[in-house]
C-alpha positions as CSV (number, residue, x, y, z in Angstrom):
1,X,-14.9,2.9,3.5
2,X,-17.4,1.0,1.1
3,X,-19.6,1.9,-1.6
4,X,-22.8,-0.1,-2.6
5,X,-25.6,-0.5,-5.2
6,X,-28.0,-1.5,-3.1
7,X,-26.5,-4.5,-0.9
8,X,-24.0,-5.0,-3.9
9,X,-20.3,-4.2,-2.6
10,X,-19.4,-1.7,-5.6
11,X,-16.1,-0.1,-4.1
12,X,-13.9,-0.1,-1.2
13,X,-11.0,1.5,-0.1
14,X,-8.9,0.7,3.4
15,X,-7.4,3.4,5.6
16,X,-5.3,3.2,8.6
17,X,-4.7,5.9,11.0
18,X,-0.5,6.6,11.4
19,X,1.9,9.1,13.0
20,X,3.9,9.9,10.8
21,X,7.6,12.2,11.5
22,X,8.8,15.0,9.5
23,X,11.6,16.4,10.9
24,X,11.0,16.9,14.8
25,X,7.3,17.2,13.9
26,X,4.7,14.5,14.4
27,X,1.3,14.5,12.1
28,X,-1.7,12.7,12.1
29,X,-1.8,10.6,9.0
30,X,-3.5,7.6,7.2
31,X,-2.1,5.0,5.3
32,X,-4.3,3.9,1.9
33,X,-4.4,0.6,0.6
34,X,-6.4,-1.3,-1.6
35,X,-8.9,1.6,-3.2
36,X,-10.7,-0.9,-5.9
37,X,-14.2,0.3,-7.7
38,X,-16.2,-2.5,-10.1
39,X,-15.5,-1.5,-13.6
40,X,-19.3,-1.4,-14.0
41,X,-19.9,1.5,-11.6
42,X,-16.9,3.9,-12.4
43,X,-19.2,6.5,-11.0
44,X,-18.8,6.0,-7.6
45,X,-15.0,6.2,-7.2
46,X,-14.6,10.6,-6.8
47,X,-17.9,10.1,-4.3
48,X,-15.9,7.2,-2.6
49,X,-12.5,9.2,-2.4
50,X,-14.7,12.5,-1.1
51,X,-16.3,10.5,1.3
52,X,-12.8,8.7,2.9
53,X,-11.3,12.7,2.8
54,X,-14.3,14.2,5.0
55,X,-13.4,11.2,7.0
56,X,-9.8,12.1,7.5
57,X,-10.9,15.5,8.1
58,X,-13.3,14.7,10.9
59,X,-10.4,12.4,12.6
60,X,-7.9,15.4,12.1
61,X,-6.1,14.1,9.4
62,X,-4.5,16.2,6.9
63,X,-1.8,13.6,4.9
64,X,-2.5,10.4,3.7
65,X,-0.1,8.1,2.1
66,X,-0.3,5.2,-0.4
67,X,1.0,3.3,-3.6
68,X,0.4,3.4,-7.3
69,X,1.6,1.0,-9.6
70,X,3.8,2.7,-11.7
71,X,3.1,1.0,-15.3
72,X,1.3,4.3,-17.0
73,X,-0.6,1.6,-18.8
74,X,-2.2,0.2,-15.6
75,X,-5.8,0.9,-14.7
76,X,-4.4,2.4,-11.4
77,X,-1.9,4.5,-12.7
78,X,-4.2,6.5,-15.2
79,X,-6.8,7.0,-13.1
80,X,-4.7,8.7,-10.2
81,X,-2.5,10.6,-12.6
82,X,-6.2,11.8,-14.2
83,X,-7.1,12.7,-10.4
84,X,-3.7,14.0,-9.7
85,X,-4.2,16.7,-13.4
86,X,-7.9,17.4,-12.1
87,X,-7.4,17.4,-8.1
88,X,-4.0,18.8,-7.9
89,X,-5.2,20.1,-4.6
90,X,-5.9,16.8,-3.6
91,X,-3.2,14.5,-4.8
92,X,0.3,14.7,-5.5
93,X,2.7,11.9,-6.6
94,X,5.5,12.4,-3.9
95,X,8.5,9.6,-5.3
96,X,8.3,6.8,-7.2
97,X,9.4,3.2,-5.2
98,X,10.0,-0.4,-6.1
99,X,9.3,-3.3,-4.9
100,X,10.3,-7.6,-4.8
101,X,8.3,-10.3,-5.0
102,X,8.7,-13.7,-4.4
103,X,6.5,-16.3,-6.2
104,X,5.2,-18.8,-4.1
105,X,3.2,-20.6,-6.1
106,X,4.1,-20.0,-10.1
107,X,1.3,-22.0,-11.3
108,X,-0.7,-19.8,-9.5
109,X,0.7,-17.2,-10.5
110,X,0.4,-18.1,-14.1
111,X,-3.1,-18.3,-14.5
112,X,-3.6,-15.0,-12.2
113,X,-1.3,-12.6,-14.5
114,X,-3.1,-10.2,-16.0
115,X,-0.5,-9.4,-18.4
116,X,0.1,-12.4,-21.2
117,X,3.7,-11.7,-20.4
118,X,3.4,-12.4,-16.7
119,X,1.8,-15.6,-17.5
120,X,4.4,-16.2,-19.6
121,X,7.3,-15.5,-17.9
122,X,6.1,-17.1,-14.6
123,X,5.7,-20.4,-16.4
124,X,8.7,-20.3,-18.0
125,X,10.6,-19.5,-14.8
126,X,8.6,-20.7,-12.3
127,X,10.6,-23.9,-12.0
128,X,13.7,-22.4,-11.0
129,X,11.8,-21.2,-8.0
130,X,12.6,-24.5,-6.5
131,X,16.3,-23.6,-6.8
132,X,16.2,-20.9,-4.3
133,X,17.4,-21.2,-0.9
134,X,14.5,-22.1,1.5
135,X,16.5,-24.4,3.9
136,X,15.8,-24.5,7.8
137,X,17.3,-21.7,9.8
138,X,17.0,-21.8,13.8
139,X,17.3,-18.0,14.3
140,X,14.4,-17.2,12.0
141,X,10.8,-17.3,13.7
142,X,7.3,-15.8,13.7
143,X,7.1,-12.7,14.9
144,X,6.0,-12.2,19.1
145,X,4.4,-9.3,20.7
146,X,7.5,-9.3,23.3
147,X,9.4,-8.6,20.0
148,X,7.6,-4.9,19.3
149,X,10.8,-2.8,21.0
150,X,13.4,-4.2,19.1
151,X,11.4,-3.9,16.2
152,X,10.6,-0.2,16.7
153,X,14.2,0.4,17.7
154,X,15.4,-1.2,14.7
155,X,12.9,0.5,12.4
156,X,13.7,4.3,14.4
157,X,17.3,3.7,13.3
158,X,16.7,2.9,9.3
159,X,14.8,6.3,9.5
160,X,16.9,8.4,11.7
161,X,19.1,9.7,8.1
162,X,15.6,11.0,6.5
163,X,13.6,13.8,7.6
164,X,10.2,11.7,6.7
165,X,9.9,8.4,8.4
166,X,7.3,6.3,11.4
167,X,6.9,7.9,14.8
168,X,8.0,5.2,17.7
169,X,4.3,3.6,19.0
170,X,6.8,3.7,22.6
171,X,5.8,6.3,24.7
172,X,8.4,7.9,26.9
173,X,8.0,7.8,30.5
């Protein structure tokens, strides 16, 4: 879903249709990612989230699911927790989650923090990067497209303790 001033990009957002399990029930879902509006047209980001829910609810779905950054000082974080105070019927924070990072490229990384700190902290650590283990190892590969079922079985079993988790993509014959 985009929004445009004219043939200016102004906003975007990316959803991705998913069956999602509760229980022994599957729903149609969507997965969110990347909802971004240009600071210079604020305006269009409730028209851009009203737009992508009419969407789900033409392709019959009722539950979307996506990621905030946590940091209430982040641009993201105070504008859902605004929408989430204003929409309640619309948007719920469900749990909050964590996440790792490797840094790949620390110089890059530097000069892309948006936080003095993270610029700081990934030059002054960025050369113990090196350190970690990154040796050869034979039984570690690209993924194949023959490799889908173990995948999926392996993925069915993390979930199988929690009542919320991925549907299998296998169907049953």
């Amino acid at each position: 879903m985009a929004a445009y001033d004219g043939t200016k990009l102004i906003g975007s957002t990316f959803s991705f249709p998913y069956s999602l399990r509760i229980g022994s029930s599957v729903l149609p879902s969507a997965l969110i990612s990347g909802f971004t509006v240009d600071p210079d047209h604020r305006r269009v980001a409730l028209p851009l989230l009203q737009r992508l829910r009419r969407h789900h609810e033409d392709q019959g779905i009722g539950f979307s699911l996506g990621v905030v950054l946590s940091d209430p000082t982040s641009i993201s974080c105070r504008f859902w927790t605004k929408y989430a105070e204003t929409f309640p019927q619309n948007f719920r924070f469900l749990f909050p989650i964590g996440y790792w990072v490797k840094v790949l490229a620390p110089r890059t990384m530097a000069r892309a923090g948006v936080k003095a700190w993270e610029r700081t902290a990934s030059r002054a650590i960025g050369g113990l990067l090196s350190l970690t283990p990154h040796r050869y190892d034979p039984d570690v590969r690209p993924y194949r497209a023959g490799d889908l079922e173990q995948c999926a079985q392996i993925l069915e079993q993390g979930f199988r303790r929690y009542r919320l988790g991925p549907r299998s993509g296998r169907r049953s014959t």
